[in-house]
Every structure is written in C-alpha cells, then in structure tokens.
C-alpha positions in Angstrom: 71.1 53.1 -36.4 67.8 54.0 -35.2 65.0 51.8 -35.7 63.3 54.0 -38.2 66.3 54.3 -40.7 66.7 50.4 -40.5 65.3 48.5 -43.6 63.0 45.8 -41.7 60.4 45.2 -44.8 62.8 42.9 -46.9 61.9 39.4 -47.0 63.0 36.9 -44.3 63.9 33.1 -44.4 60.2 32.0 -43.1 62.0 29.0 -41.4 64.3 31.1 -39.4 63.7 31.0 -35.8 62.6 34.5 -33.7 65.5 36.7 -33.3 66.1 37.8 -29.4 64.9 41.4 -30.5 61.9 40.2 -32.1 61.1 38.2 -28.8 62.0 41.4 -27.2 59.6 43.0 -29.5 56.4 40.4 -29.4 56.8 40.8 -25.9 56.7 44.3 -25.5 53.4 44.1 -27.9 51.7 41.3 -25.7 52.3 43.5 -22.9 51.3 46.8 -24.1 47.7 44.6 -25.0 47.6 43.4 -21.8 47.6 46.8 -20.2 44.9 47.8 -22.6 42.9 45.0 -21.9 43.1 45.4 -18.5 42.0 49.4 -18.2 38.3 48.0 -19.2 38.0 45.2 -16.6 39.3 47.2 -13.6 37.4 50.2 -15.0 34.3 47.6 -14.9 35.1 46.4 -11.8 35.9 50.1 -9.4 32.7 51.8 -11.1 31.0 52.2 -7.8 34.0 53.2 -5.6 34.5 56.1 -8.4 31.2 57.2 -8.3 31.2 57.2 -4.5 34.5 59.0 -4.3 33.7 61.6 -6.7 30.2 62.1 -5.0 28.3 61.5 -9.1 25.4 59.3 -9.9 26.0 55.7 -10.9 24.1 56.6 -14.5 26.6 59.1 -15.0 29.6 57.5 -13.7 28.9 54.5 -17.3 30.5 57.3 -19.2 34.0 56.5 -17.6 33.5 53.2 -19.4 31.4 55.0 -22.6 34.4 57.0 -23.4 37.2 54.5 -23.7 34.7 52.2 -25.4 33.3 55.0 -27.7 36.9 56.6 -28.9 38.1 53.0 -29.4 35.4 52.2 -32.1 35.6 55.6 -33.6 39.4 55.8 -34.3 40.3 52.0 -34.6 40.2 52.3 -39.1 41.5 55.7 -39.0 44.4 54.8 -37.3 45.3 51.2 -38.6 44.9 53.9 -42.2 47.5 55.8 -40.7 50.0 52.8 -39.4 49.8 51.8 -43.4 51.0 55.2 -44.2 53.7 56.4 -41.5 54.1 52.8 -40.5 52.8 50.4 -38.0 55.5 50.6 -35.3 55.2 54.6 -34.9 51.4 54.8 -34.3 51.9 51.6 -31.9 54.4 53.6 -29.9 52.7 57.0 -30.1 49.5 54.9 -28.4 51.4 53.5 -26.5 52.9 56.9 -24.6 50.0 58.7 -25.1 48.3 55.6 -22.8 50.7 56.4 -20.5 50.4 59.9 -20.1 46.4 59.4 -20.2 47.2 57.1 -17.5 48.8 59.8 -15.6 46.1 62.2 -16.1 43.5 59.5 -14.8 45.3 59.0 -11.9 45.0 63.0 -11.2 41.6 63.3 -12.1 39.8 65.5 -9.2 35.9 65.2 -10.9 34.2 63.3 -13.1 34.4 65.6 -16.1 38.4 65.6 -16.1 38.2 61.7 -15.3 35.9 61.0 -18.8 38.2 63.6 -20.9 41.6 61.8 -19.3 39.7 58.1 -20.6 38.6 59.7 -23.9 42.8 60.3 -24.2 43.4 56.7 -23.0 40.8 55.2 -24.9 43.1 57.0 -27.7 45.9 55.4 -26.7 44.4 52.4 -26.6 43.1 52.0 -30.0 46.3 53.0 -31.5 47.7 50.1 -30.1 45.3 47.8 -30.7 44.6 49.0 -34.3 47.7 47.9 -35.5 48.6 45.3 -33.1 48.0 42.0 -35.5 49.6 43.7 -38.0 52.8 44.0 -36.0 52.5 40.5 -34.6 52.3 39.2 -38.7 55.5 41.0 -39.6 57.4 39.4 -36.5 56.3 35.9 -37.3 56.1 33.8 -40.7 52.7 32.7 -41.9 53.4 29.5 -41.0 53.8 30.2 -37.8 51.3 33.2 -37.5 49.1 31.0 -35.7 51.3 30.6 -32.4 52.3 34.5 -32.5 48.0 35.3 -32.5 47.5 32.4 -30.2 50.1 34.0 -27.4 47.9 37.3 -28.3 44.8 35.7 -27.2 46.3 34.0 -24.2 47.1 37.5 -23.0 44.2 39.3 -23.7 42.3 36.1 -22.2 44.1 36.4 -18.9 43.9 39.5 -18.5 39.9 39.6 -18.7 40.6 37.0 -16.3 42.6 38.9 -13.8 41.2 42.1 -13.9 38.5 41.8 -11.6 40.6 40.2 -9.0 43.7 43.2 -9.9 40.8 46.1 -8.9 39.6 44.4 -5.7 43.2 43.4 -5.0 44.0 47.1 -5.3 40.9 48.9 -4.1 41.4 46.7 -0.5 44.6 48.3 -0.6 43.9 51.9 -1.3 41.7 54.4 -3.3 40.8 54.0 -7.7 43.1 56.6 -8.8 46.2 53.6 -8.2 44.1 51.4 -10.4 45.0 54.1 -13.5 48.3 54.5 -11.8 49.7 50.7 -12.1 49.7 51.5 -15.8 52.6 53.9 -15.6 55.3 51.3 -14.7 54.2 48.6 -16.7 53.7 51.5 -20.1 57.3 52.7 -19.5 58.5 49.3 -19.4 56.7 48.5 -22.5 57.7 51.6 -24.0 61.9 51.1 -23.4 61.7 47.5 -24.7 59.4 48.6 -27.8 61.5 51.5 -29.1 64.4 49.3 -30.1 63.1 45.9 -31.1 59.4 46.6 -32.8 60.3 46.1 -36.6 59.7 48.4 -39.4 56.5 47.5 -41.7 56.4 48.5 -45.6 54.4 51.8 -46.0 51.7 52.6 -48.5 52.3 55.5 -50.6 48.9 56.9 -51.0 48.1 60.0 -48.2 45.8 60.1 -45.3 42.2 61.0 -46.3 41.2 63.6 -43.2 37.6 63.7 -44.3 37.5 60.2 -44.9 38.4 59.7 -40.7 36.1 62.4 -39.7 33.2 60.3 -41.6 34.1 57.2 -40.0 34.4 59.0 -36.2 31.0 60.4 -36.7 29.4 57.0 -38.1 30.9 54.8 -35.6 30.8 57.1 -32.6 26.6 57.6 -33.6 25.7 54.1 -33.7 27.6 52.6 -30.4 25.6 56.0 -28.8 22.6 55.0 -30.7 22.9 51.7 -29.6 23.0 52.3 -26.0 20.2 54.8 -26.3 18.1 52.1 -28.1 18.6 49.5 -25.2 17.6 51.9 -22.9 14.7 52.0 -24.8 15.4 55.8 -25.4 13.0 58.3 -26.6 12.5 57.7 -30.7 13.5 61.2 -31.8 17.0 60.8 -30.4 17.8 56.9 -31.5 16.6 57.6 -34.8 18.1 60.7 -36.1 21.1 59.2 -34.4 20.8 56.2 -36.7 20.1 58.3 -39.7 23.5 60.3 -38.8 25.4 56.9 -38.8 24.0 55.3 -42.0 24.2 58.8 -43.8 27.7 59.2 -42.7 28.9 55.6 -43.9 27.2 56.3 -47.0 29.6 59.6 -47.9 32.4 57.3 -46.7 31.6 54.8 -48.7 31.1 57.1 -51.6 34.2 59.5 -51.1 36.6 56.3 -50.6 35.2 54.6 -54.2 38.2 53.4 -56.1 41.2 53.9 -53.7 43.7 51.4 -53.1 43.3 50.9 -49.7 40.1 52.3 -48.5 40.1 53.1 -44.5 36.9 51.2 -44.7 38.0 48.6 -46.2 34.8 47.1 -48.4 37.2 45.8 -50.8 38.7 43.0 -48.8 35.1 42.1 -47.8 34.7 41.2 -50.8 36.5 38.4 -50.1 34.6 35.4 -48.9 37.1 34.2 -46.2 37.5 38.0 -44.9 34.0 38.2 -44.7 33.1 35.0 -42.9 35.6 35.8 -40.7 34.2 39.7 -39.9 30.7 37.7 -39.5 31.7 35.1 -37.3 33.6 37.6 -34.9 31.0 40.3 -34.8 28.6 37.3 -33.6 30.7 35.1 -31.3 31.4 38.4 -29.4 28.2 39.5 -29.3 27.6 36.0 -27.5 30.2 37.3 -25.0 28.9 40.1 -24.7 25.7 39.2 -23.8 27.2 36.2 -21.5 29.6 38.5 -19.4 27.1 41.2 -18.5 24.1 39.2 -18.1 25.7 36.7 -15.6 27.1 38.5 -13.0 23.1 39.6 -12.7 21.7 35.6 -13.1 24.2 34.5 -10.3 23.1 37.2 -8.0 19.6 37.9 -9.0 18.8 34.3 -10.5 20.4 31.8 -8.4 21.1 33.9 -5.5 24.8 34.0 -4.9 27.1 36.6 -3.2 29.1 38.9 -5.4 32.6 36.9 -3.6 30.8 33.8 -5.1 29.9 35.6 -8.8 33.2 36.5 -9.3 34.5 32.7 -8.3 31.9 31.8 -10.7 33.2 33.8 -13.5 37.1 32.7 -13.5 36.6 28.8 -15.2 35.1 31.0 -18.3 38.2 33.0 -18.6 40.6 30.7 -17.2 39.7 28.3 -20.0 40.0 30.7 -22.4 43.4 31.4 -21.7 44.2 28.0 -21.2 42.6 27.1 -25.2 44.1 30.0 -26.6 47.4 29.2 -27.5 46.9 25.4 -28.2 44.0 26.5 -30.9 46.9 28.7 -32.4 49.1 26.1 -32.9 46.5 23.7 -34.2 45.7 26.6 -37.0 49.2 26.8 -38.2 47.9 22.4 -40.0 44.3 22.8 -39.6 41.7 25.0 -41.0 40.7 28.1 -38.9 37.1 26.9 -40.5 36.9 23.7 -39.0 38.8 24.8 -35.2 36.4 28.4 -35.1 33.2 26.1 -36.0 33.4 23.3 -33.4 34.7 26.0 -31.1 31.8 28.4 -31.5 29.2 24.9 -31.4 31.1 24.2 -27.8 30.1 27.4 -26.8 26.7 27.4 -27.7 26.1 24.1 -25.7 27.2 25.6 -22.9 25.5 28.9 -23.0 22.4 26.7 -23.4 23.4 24.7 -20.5 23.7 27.3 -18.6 20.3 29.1 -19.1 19.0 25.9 -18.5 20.4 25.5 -14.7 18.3 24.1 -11.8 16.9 26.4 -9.7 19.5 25.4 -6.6 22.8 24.2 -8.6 25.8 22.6 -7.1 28.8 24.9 -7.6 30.7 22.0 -9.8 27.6 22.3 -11.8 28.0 25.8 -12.6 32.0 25.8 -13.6 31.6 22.5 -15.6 29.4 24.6 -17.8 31.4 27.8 -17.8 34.6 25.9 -18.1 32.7 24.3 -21.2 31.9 27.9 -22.6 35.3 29.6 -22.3 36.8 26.2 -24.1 34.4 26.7 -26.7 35.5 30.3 -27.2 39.3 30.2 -26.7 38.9 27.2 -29.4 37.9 29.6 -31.9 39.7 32.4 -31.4 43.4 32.2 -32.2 42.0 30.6 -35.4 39.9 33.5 -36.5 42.7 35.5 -36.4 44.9 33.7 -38.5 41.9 33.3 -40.9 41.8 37.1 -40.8 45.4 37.8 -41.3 45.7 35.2 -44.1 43.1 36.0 -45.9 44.4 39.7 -46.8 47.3 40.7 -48.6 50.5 41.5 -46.5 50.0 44.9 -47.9 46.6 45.5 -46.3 47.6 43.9 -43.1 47.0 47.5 -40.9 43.5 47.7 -42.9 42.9 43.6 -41.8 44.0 44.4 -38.1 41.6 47.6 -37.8 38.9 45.5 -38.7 39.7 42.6 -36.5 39.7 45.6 -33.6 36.5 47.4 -34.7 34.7 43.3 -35.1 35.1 42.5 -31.5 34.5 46.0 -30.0 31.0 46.2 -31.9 30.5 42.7 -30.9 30.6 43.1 -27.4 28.7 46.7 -27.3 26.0 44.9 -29.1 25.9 42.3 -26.8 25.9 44.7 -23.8 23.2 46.7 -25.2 21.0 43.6 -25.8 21.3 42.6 -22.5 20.4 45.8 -21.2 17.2 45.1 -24.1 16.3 41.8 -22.7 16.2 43.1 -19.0 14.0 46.0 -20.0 11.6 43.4 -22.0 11.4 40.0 -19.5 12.5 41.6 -16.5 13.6 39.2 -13.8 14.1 36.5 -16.3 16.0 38.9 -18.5 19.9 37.2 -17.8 18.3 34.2 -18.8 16.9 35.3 -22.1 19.9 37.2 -22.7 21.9 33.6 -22.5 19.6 31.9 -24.9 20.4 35.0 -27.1 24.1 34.7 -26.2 23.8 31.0 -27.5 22.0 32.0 -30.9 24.7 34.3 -31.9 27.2 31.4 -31.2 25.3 28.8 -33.3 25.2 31.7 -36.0 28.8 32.2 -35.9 29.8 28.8 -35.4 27.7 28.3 -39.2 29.6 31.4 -40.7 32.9 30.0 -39.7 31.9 26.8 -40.9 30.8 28.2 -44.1 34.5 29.1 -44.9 35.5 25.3 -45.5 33.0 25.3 -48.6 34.1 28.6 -49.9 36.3 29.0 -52.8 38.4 32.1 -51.8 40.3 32.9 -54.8 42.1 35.8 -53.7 42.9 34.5 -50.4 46.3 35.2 -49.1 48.3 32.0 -48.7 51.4 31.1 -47.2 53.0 31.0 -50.4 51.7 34.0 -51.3 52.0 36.0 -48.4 56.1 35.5 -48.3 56.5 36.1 -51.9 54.5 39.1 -51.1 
C-alpha cells in the first residue's frame, strides 16, 4: 500500500521504541538537512572560484548566495501552510527532488544569470524541506522523546556548517565548482529512495491554501532581507525606504486578510503564546549573534590578528565542532529539564565567549583563540536542541507545519541580520569593525539568553504538554 493511502495519523504507544522504517525515515530527513545545510557553506566558501570562472564581478557574484538565501525566507510559511494542507511528507519530498534537479541545473550553469535562476530553484527546494522538517521529525518521535530526535537535527546541521568549508576546498583542489552542486545528486537520490517509503503520513488541515495570502508574505519577506542588505551597505534612502514601506505595507494586508482563520500562514496566533514567543525572540537573537560572529571573524583573524586564511579556517572548526559535539547531549537533557533553564545558561556561555574574544591580545597564542571559540560553540549547541523542543511543545500538534515554518524563517532572519550588521559595523568603525561586530554578537546573546530565561517565570496556559500533545 503506498505510503499515501496508509493511515499514519492515529495515535501511537509514546513508550514504543522507533520502528526500523521510522529510523529509515529520520534518517533520510537528517540527511536531506544535511545537504541543504551544506549548499550555503560550500556556496560561501567557492564564491571567488565562480566569479573567476564565469569571468563576473565579485559584487555580483553575492547574488549566488542572495538567491538561495532570499527564496528560503520568502517561501518558508507558505510552504509549511501548504505541508498542513496536502501533508508534510509530500512537500518534503517534492523539495527534496526539486533540490535535486536544481542541483543538476547548477551543475550545468554556463553564466552567472542561469547559475542565480538554477539557486533561486534550489533555494526552493531547500525551503520546502526545511519548512516542514521539525514537523516531520515530531510525528516520528513521542514528546518525550522529541528532544533526542531535534538534538540529532542540530548535530547534523552543526556538522555540516562544520564540514563545509573543508568539503569546497577538498573539492575545488580536485576539480572545478560545478562538482560542488554536483555531489548533491547522489546523496538527493539516496535520500529520495529511502524517504518515499518510510517518511510517515501527518494529519491534514481542512481549510484551503490562501494564494494571496503567500504572494503577501513572498513580497514582505523577500523586501526586507533586500532592504536589509541595501541598508548595510548604507544604500541610497530612496531605495531602502520605499523598500521598507513595501514590506510593512505588505505584512499589514497579511495580517489583515488572514484575521480570524484557523491556522493563519503567519501564524500571530501562536505568538500569542508566551513560551512560542520567547522562543521566536530568543532564536531571532542568538542567531543574529551567529551571524554577526561567523562573518565578522574570518575578517578579525586575517585583518585583526593577522593570520593566513589556512590558519582562519583552523580557527573556525572548535566553534562548530563544539556545537556538534553539545547538540545532542542538550537534547537529551531537554527531554527532564527545562528548555528555559538549558537555552539560558547556553546563550550566557556564549556571550562570555564572544566577549572574550573581542577582547583578545593583540599577538594571541593559538590555544588562546580555540579555548574561546570552543567556549562559544558550547554555549550555542547548549541552547539549541532545547529551543526546539520549547518550540515544538509549545504549539499544538495540529499547528506543528505553522511551528516548524517559524522555527525556519527565526534562524534565517537571524543570521541575514547578523550579516547585514556586520557589513553596518565595517562601514561605521572600519578596521575595528569585526571587533565591534563581536561586542554586538555578544549583546544579542545576553538578550537572548534573558528571553529564554524569561520562559521559566511565564505562565503558559496554552502550552502544549506531553500530556497534551499525545492525547492530541
């Protein structure tokens, strides 16, 4: 019986152990994440050889990254709306080969033009997977064990931030960028076979897909990630603005035409929710802070302290090593403590270190250096499997596509915030602009180490509990 036709919403013992076809089917979501984690640090990382190779300017070459980055934020609500409605597992698997054939058409790519329209299509991809990804992960596992399955998440996505610097020089030593977009193929197809057959069905809403709705939210999120990259160039006032005026305009006839429906794409309802909101906060913020970290370092290693870009990118493992490392163990400690208490001391670790760091010696050891980065990526690994489980839990099982969307669209505006401000803190204090952009790295974490603290003295009375969520 295909996997469609089987009935996969009906409760399930929550103390039975995985089945072999949902470990099939986690793992074919972890790698499918993995692959679209991946695309943006080896994108990151080749810029320059594709500029070179297809003979464009290294200004215009940022829109390779712009795209994925700009259809990811615009279509992330829109399409966990539409997992709710045709179901999780289909949009997940429709990303998933339309990464694969965007993939393909990357790998083809002759100029720069078909390059950025073959991203736009993977950035696609991308977000469909990602959209509803926590959402599938929470109907494989039982709440009180969400916290492992969103813990291995993390891992994954931690590692492979972690590896994808070292996969693009790996690959770029051994032949030209188009294999960088090519990799994917093998890996998607796997993904893809294993997926089909084992990713369960998820309960479907019953209301319809508002077109207009989707076209509002596109326009407002597409007009501020341009608007904020504009602003941080310090762009000329009659494009940022109007651009800005388009975004608030357009969340505003949203907001408006999505008044009263039971699952708005938006979903303002659940922030009405103190523990959902908290949460949004304190990921928007802690990802700015790693926003603002990740860009501005690779510039106060080189530019700052004077070491070679084979050093920088040394440098920058113990961050993401330790993050990987944190991950799951913060996942498991979520499933007894609260995600409150684990995201606060966390994001207070992280903000030491970022502090530490803009705070160096002018000649430091290399020990010095890792001790400290080692100490930020423990700080944010610590809080981020437990964020996630706050998320999850704290919105009905019903609402989990709406609840995974917003988990998406949190850390994607997080970190374009944080890049933008870097680029702001250059343009303002110049050479010492990577360390300003640090201290401003380490407000954000204080900030969201106060709003995730803030959720162990809030009375949520709606939150989604254990209980709750497997009677639900």
């Amino acid at each position: 019986m295909p996997p469609e036709d089987q009935d996969n919403t009906a409760p399930r013992n929550p103390d039975a152990p995985m089945t072999s076809l949902e470990r099939r089917g986690m793992a074919a979501i972890l790698v499918a994440v993995s692959l679209a984690t991946l695309d943006t640090a080896i994108a990151n990382t080749a810029l320059p050889a594709i500029a070179a190779d297809l003979h464009t300017t290294p200004a215009a070459s940022v829109w390779i990254i712009n795209a994925y980055q700009l259809v990811m934020v615009a279509t992330l609500l829109p399409l966990a709306a539409l997992g709710g409605i045709l179901g999780h597992r289909r949009v997940y698997l429709a990303g998933l080969a339309l990464f694969i054939v965007a993939s393909a058409a990357c790998t083809f790519s002759w100029s720069l033009p078909t390059l950025v329209a073959a991203r736009l299509l993977q950035g696609l991809g991308a977000s469909a997977i990602m959209s509803v990804n926590a959402a599938l992960i929470s109907a494989i596992f039982p709440p009180h064990r969400l916290g492992r399955g969103l813990g291995l998440n993390a891992l994954v996505v931690g590692i492979a931030f972690a590896v994808g610097p070292t996969v693009a020089s790996v690959v770029l030593s051994l032949g030209k960028w188009p294999w960088l977009f090519a990799i994917n193929i093998p890996f998607g197809v796997f993904a893809l076979s294993v997926a089909w057959p084992s990713i369960p069905q998820t309960k479907r809403s019953t209301h319809g897909f508002d077109r207009i709705a989707a076209a509002l939210n596109v326009v407002m999120f597409a007009s501020l990630i341009f608007a904020l990259g504009e602003a941080s160039q310090r762009g000329p006032a009659h494009i940022v603005l109007p651009t800005i005026g388009v975004s608030i305009i357009a969340g505003l006839l949203m907001l408006r035409r999505e008044r009263g429906h039971p699952a708005p794409m938006l979903p303002v309802d659940l922030f009405r929710r103190p523990m959902f909101a908290l949460s949004t906060m304190t990921a928007v913020c802690s990802f700015a802070a790693q926003g603002l970290a990740f860009v501005s370092l690779p510039f106060f290693f080189e530019s700052v302290l004077g070491r070679s870009q084979v050093e920088t990118g040394f440098l920058m493992t113990p961050w993401s090593a330790l993050v990987a490392l944190m991950a799951p163990i913060a996942g498991r400690l979520s499933d007894r403590y609260a995600p409150g208490l684990l995201g606060g001391v966390g994001l207070a670790v992280l903000c030491a270190g970022m502090v530490s760091l803009a705070l160096l010696p002018a000649n430091p050891h290399v020990l010095n250096i890792c001790i400290r980065m080692a100490i930020c990526g423990a700080g944010f690994g610590f809080f981020q499997s437990p964020n996630l489980k706050a998320f999850m839990s704290s919105a009905p099982r019903e609402r989990s596509g709406g609840a995974s969307g917003v988990i998406a669209t949190a850390r994607l505006i997080g970190q374009a915030s944080g890049a933008a401000l870097v680029a702001l803190c250059f343009s303002i204090a110049g050479k010492h602009g990577p360390t300003l952009a640090l201290a401003l790295g380490a407000g954000f974490a204080g900030v969201a180490s106060i709003a995730s603290g803030l959720r162990l003295v809030t009375r949520d009375t709606n939150r989604a509990t254990p209980e709750r969520m497997a009677r639900e």
